[in-house]
C-alpha positions in Angstrom: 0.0 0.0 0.0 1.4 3.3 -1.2 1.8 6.7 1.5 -0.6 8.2 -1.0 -3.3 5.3 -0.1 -2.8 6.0 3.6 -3.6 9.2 3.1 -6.9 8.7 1.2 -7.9 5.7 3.5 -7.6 7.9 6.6 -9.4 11.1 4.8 -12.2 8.4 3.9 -12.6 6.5 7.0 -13.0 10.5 8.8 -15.5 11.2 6.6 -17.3 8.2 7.2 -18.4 8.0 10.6 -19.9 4.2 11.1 -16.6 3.2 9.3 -14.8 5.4 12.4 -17.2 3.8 14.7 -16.4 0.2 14.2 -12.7 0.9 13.8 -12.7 1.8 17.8 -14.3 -1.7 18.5 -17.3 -3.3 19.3 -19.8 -0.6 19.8 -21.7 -2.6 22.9 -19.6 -2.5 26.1 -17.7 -6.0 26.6 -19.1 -8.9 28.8 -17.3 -8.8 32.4 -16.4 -5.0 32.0 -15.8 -4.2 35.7 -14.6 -7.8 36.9 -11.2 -8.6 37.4 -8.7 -7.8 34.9 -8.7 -11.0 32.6 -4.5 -10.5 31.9 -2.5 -9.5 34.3 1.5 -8.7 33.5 3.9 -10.2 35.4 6.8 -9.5 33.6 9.3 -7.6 36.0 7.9 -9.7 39.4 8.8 -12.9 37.4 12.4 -11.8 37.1 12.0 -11.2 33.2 14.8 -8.7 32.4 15.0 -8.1 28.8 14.3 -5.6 26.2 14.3 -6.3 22.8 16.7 -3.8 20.5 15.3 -3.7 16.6 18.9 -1.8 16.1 16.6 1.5 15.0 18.8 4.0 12.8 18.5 7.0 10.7 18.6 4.6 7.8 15.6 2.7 8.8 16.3 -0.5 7.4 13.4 -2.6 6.9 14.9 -5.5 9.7 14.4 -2.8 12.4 10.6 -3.4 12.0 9.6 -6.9 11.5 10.9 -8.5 14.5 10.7 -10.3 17.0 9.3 -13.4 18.3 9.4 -15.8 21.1 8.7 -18.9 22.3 8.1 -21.6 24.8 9.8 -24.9 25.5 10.2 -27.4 28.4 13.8 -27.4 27.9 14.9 -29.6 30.9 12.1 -31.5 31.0 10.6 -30.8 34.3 7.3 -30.3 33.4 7.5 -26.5 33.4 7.9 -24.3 30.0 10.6 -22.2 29.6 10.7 -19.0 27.7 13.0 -17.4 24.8 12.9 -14.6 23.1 14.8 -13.4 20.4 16.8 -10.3 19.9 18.0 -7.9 17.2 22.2 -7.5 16.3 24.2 -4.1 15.4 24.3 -3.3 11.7 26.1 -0.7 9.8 23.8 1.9 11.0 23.9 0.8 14.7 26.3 -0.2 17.6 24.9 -0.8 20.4 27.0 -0.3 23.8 27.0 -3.5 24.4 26.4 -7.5 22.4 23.4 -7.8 21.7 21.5 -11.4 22.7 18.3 -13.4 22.7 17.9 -14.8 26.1 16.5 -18.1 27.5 14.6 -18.2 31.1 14.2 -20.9 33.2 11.0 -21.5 34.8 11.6 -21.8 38.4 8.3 -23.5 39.3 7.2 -21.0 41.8 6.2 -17.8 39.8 9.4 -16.6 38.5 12.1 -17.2 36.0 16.1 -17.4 35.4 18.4 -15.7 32.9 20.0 -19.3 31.9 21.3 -18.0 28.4 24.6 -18.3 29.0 25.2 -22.0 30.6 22.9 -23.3 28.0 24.6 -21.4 25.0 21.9 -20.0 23.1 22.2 -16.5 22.6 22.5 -16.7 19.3 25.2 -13.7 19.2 25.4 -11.7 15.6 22.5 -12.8 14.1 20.1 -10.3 13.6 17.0 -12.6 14.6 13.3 -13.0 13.6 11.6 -15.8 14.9 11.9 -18.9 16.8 10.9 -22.8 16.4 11.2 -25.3 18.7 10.6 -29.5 17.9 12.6 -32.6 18.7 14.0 -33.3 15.4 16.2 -36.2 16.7 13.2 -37.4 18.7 15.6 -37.7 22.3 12.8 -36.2 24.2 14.8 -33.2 24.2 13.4 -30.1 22.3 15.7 -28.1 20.0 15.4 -24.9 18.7 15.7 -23.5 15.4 16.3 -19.2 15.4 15.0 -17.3 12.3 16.8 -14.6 11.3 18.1 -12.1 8.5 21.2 -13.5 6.4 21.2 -17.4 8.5 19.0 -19.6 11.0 21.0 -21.4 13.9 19.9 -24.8 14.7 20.6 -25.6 18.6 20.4 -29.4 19.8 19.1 -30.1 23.2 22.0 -31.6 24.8 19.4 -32.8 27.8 21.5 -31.4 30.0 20.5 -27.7 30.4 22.8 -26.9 27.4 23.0 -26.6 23.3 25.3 -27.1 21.0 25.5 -25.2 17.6 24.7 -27.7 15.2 23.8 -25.8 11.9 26.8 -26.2 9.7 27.0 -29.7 10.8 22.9 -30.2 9.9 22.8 -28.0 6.9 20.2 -25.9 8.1 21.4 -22.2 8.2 19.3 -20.9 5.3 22.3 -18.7 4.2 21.6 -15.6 2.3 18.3 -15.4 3.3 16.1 -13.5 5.5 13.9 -16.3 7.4 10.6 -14.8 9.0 9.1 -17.5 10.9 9.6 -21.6 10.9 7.7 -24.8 11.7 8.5 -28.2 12.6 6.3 -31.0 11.0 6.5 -34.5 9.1 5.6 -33.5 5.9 6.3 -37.2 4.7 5.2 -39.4 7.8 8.5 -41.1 8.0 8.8 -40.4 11.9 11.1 -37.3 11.6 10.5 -33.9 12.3 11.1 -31.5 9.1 11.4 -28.0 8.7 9.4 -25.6 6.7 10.9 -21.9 7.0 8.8 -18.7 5.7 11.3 -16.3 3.8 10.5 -12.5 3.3 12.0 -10.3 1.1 15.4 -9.9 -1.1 16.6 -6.8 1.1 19.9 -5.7 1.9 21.7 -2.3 3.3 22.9 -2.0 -0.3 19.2 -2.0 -1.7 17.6 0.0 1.2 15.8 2.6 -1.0 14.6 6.4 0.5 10.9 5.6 1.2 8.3 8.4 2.0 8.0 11.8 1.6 11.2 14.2 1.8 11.2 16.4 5.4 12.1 16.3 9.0 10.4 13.5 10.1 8.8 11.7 6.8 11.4 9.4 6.0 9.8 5.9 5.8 10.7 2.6 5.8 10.0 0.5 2.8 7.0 -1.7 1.7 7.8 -4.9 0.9 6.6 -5.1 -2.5 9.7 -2.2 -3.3 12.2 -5.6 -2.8 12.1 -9.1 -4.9 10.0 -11.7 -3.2 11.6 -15.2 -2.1 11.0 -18.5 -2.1 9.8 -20.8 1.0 13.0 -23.4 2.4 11.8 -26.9 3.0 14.4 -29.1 4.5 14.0 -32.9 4.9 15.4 -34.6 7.6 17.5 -37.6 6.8 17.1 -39.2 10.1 21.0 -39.1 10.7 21.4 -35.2 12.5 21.1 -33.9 9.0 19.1 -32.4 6.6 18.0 -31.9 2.7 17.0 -28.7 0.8 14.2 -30.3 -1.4 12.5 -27.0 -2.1 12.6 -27.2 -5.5 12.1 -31.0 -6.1 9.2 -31.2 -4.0 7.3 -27.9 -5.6 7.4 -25.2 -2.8 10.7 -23.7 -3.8 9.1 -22.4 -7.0 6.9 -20.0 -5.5 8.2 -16.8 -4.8 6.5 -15.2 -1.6 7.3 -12.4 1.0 6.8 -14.9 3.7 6.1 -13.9 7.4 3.7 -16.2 10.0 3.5 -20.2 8.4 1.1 -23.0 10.4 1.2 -26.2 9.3 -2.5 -28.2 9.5 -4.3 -30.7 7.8 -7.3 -28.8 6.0 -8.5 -31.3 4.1 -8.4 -34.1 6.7 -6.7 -36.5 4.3 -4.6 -37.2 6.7 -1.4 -35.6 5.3 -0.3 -32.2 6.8 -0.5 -28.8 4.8 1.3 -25.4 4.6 -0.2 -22.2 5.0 2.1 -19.2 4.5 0.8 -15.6 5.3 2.6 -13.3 2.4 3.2 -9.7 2.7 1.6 -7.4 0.4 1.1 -10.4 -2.0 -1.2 -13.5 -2.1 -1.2 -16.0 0.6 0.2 -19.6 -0.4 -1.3 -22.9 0.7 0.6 -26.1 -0.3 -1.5 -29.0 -0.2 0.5 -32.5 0.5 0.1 -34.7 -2.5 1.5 -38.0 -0.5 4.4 -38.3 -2.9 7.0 -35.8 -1.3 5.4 -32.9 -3.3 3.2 -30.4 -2.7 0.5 -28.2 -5.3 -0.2 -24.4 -4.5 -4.0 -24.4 -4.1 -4.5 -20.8 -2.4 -7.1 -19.1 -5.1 -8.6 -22.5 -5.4 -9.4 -23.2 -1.7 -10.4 -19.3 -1.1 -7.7 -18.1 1.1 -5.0 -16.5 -1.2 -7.1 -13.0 -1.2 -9.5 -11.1 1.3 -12.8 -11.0 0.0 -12.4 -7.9 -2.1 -9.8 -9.8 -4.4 -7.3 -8.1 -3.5 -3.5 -9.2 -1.6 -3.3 -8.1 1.4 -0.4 -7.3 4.1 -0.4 -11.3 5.1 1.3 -11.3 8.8 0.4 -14.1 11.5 -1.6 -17.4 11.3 -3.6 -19.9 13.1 -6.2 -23.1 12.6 -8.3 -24.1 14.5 -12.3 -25.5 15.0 -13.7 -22.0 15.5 -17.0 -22.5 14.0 -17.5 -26.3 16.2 -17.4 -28.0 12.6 -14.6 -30.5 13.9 -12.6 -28.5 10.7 -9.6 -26.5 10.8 -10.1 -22.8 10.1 -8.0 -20.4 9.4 -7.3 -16.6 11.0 -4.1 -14.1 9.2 -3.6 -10.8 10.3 -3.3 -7.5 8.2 -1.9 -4.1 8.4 -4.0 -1.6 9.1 -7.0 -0.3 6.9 -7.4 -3.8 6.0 -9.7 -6.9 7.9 -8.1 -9.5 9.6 -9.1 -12.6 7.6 -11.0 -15.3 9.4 -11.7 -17.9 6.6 -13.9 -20.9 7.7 -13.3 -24.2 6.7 -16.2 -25.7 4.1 -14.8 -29.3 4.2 -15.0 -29.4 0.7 -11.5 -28.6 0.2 -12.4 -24.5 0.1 -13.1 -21.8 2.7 -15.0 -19.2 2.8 -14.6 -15.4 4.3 -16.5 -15.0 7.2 -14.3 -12.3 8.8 -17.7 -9.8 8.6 -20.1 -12.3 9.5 -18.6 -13.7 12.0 -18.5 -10.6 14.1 -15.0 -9.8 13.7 -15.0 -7.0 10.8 -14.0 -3.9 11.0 -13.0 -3.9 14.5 -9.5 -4.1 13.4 -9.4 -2.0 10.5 -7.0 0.9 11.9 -5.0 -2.0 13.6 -2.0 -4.0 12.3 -2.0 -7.1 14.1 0.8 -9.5 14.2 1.4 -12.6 16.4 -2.3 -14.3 16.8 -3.5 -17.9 18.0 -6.8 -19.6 18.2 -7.1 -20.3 22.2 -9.9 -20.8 24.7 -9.1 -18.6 27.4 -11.7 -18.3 28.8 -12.0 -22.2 29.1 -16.1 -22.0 28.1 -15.6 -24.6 25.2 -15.3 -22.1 22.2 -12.1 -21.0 20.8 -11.1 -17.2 20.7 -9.1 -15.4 19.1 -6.2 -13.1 20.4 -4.0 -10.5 18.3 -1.2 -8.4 19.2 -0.8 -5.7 17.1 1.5 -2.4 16.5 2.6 -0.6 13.1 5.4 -0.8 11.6 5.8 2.8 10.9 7.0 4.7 13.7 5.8 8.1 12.0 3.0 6.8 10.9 0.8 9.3 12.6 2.3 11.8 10.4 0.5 9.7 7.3 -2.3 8.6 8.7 -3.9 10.8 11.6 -5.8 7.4 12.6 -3.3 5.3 13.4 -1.1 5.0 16.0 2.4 2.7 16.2 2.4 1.6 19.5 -0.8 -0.5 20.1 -3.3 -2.5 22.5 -3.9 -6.1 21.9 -6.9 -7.4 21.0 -9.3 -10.5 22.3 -12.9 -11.7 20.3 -14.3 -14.3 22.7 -16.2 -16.7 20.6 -20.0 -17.0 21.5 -20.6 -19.8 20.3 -20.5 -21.9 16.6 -18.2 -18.7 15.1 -19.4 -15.6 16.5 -17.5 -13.0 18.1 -17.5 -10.0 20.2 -14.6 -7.8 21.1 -13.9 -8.5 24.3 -11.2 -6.4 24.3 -12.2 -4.2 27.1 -12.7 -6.8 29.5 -8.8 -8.3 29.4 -7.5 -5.6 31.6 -5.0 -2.7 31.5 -2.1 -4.6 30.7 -3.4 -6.2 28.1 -4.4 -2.5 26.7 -1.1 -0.8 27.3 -0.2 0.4 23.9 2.7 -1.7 22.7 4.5 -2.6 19.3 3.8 -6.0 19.5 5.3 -8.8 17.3 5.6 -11.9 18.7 2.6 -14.0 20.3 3.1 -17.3 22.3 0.1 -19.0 24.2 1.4 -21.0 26.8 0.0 -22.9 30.7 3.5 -21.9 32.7 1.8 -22.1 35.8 0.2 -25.1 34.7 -3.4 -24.0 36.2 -5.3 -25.0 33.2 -5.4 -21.1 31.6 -3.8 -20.0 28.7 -1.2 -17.4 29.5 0.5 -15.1 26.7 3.6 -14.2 26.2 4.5 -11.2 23.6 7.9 -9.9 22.1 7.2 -6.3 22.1 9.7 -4.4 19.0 12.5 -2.3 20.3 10.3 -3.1 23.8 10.7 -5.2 27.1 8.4 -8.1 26.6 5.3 -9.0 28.4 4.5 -12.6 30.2 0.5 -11.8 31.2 -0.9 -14.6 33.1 -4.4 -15.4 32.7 -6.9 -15.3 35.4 -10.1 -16.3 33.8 -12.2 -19.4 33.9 -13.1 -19.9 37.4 -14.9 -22.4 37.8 -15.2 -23.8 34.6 -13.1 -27.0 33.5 -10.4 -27.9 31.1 -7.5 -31.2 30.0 -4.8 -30.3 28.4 -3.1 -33.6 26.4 0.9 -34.2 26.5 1.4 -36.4 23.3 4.6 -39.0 22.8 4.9 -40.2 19.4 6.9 -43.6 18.7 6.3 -44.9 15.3 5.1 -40.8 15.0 7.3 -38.2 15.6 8.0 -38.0 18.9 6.4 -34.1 19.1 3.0 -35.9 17.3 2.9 -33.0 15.3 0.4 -33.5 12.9 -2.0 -35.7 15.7 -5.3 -34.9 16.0 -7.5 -35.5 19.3 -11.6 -35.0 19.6 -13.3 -35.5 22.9 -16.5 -35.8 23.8 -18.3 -35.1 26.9 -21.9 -35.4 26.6 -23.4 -34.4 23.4 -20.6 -31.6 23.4 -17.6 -32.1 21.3 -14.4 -30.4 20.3 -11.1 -31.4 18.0 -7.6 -29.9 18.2 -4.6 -30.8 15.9 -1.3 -30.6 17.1 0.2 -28.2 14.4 3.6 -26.6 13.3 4.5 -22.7 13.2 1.5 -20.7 14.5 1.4 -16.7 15.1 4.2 -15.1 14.4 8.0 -16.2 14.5 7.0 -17.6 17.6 6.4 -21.2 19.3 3.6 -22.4 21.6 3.3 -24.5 24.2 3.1 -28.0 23.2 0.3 -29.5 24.6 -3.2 -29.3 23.0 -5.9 -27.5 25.4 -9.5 -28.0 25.8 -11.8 -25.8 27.6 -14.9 -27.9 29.1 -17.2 -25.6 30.5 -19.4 -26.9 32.9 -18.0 -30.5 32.2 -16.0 -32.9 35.1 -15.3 -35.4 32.8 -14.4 -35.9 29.3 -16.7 -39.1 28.3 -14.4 -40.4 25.4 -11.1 -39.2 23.6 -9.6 -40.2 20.8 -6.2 -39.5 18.8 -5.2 -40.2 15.4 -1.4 -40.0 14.8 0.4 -39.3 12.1 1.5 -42.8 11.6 -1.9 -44.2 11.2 -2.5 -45.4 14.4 -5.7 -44.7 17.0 -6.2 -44.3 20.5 -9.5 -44.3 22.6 -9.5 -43.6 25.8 -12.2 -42.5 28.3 -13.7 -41.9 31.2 -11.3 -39.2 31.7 -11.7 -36.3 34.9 -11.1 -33.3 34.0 -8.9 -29.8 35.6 -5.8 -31.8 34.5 -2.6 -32.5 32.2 -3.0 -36.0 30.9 0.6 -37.8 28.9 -0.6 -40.1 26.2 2.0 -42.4 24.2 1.6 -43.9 21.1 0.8 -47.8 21.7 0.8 -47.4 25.4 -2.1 -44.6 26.3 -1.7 -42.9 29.1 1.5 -43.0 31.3 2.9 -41.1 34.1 4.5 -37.8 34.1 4.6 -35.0 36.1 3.3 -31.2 35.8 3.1 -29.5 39.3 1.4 -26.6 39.7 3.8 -23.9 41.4 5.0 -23.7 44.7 3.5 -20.4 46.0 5.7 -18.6 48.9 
């Protein structure tokens, strides 16, 4: 979108006052408005000392902007996640005082964390980084981490011991000479092994950073994406043995040239064979389809979720599936710049979606927005799946364009009402949650393990926020470890469905999610009013199936393909 269409959006959407109106939100007052504060941040009494630098210059490169993400992982295996979050690096144009690094905290298990970085090695010094993607690709029962980033990825393996090691040259991974957005972990060919699938933005480099905007004090820009080449998606095959193969090309992907930022991995179709869903920039959004054979066909125009509902590309960001609509089919939300919709496109199960962003009750509630990191999540644990954004421009002057926008930004909740329909709940999270941020990154994630869905956001050029939900009290939940033997050991690609009276829900254990960022690893169910889920069943990736049931609910049950359920431990944590 050019400065020129800022301009005439803004000078519309003033002169149009229901357009204004439903830009600020819902227009009834959110359920709950009153009530405790739905999010509250604990960042700084949880020990989390970090701020993320985006290296912001004179020059205003376009890597300053488009970072950064975060993540969560059980690292040690002690049945509390972890969090990371990834950092910027100097550039020409900037040197900071001091080394810049991402940073890995240890969850103590009671309420706070630990700066661990530098006994476990992963700071991932130098590299400028994006995103971050965790999964057991050697399927030790240790999870590794890949981090995204401009020029190179590093690949750190899960020594099991509270440290990494540096694996990438040895792996083949490092995507050189690209800038990596965002990355997923999945078994594209059901072999067992955990692959990688990594979202590439633009051709850019200092050398080609163009003067964007207007000339003045003040109105230089950075650039739009579409001013830069577009590049292709990196699919990398793992051959079992600590290595991996770049079969971009041979197995179709590598011939489509995208400006790649969020990427989830689902099964759309329910063919049992996992998809890819990349969320272009500024260009039409991809959607691979698995053809079984190690290949893959583009089917985004086809399936109706390559284009809003106008026709037109739009500024693709983050992603997420999920049963929103109680269909038992995945759906799909992606997140826009401003002066466009976020996109919620419901699954037909007829291979196609269809936009539903206005009829669903999400419309125009967004529109002078630009959302980033976003995940389908009950948090409310009532049975229906919300949706969460975290949004911020990526024009720091951008009130100088548009008089309607602001950079820094509050998040964004639409609690689901039941079979698809939303309201902007917004209000109702809490003043934390509205704090005006420029928000990237978006991880959901039980650290506390109590059975709600806290968040944890990478905020550009920003400390970072860790806002632990207090909802749901007094209705019910499960949450489902999976351990995959002929499967992956991650079981990405699983899907569970449990029942519990005539009330049913599915969730698929997918790869990627939001933006740059990873989620916690177990799949959660909200349950209402129930006690007891009635009957569960998984199918893996391999083929198998498990049924299991009577099952009590309010807890974290371990499941293992062939075996069921087994023991293993989540305590809640120790309070002082």
């Amino acid at each position: 979108m050019t400065r020129r269409e800022l301009l005439r959006l803004a000078g519309a959407a003033a002169l149009h006052p229901t357009a204004s109106r439903l830009a600020g939100g819902s227009l009834l007052p959110a359920p709950g408005l009153g009530a405790a504060a739905a999010f509250v941040d604990v960042t700084a009494a949880s020990g989390i000392d970090f701020r993320h630098d985006n290296a912001a210059s004179a020059q205003k490169y376009l890597i300053e902007t488009m970072g950064a993400g975060c993540g969560w992982l059980d690292y040690d295996q002690d049945g509390y996640l972890d969090l990371y979050l990834v950092n910027g690096a100097a550039t020409a144009a900037y040197h900071p005082p001091q080394p810049l690094r991402s940073a890995l905290y240890h969850n103590n298990g009671d309420g706070s964390f630990s700066d661990v970085t530098a006994r476990a090695g992963v700071g991932a010094e130098g590299l400028f980084g994006m995103g971050v993607a965790v999964g057991d690709y050697d399927n030790d029962g240790y999870p590794d981490m890949l981090v995204c980033g401009y020029g190179r990825c590093i690949l750190y393996h899960n020594r099991g011991d509270g440290t990494f090691a540096d694996v990438t040259a040895r792996a083949g991974v490092g995507n050189a000479g690209r800038w990596a957005s965002s990355a997923a972990w999945f078994d594209y060919d059901r072999d067992g092994k955990l692959d990688l699938i990594i979202a590439n933005y633009v051709d850019w480099t200092p050398a080609t950073n163009y003067y964007c905007g207007a000339h003045g004090p003040g109105m230089r820009s950075y650039c739009l994406p579409d001013d830069f080449p577009p590049t292709a998606p990196t699919l990398l095959h793992n051959n079992g043995d600590g290595t991996f193969t770049d079969v971009s090309l041979a197995a179709g992907l590598g011939r489509h040239r995208g400006n790649g930022l969020g990427v989830v991995t689902f099964d759309y179709d329910q063919d049992g064979w996992p998809d890819v869903f990349i969320a272009n920039d500024s260009m039409a959004n991809f959607l691979f389809h698995n053809q079984h054979d190690g290949t893959f066909r583009e089917v985004a125009y086809e399936a109706g979720v390559a284009v809003g509902s106008n026709g037109e590309p739009e500024a693709g960001m983050g992603v997420d599936a999920g049963d929103a609509f109680g269909s038992g089919r995945m759906d799909l939300i992606v997140t826009h710049l401003d002066s466009q919709l976020p996109r919620l496109y419901q699954n037909l199960g007829n291979g196609t979606f269809n936009d539903a962003t206005v009829s669903s009750g999400i419309g125009y509630a967004a529109f002078h927005r630009s959302e980033f990191g976003t995940r389908f999540m009950d948090y409310d644990n009532d049975g229906n799946l919300d949706v969460f954004m975290a949004c911020g421009h990526v024009l720091n002057n951008i009130r100088r364009y548009n008089p309607l926008v602001h950079y820094a930004e509050p998040k964004m909740m639409f609690r689901n009402l039941g079979g698809g329909h939303f309201h902007n709940a917004s209000g109702a999270m809490g003043a934390a949650f509205l704090r005006p941020r420029v928000s990237r990154g978006a991880a959901a994630g039980d650290y506390d393990n109590d059975g709600r869905l806290d968040l944890l956001v990478n905020n550009n050029g920003e400390r970072p926020q860790l806002l632990r939900n207090n909802t749901g009290a007094g209705r019910h939940w499960l949450q489902l470890f999976l351990i995959g033997t002929r499967s992956n050991r991650d079981a990405i690609g699983a899907r569970a469905r449990v029942r519990a009276g005539r009330w049913t829900a599915v969730a698929e254990r997918k790869g990627g999610m939001s933006y740059q960022s990873a989620q916690d690893p177990r799949l959660h169910f909200g349950l209402g009013p129930h006690r007891r889920v009635d009957e569960l069943e998984i199918h893996w990736p391999s083929g198998a199936l498990t049924r299991l049931g009577p099952i009590a609910a309010d807890q974290t049950v371990t499941i293992e393909e062939g075996k069921g359920r087994v023991t293993r431990a989540f305590p809640p944590l120790r309070r002082g």
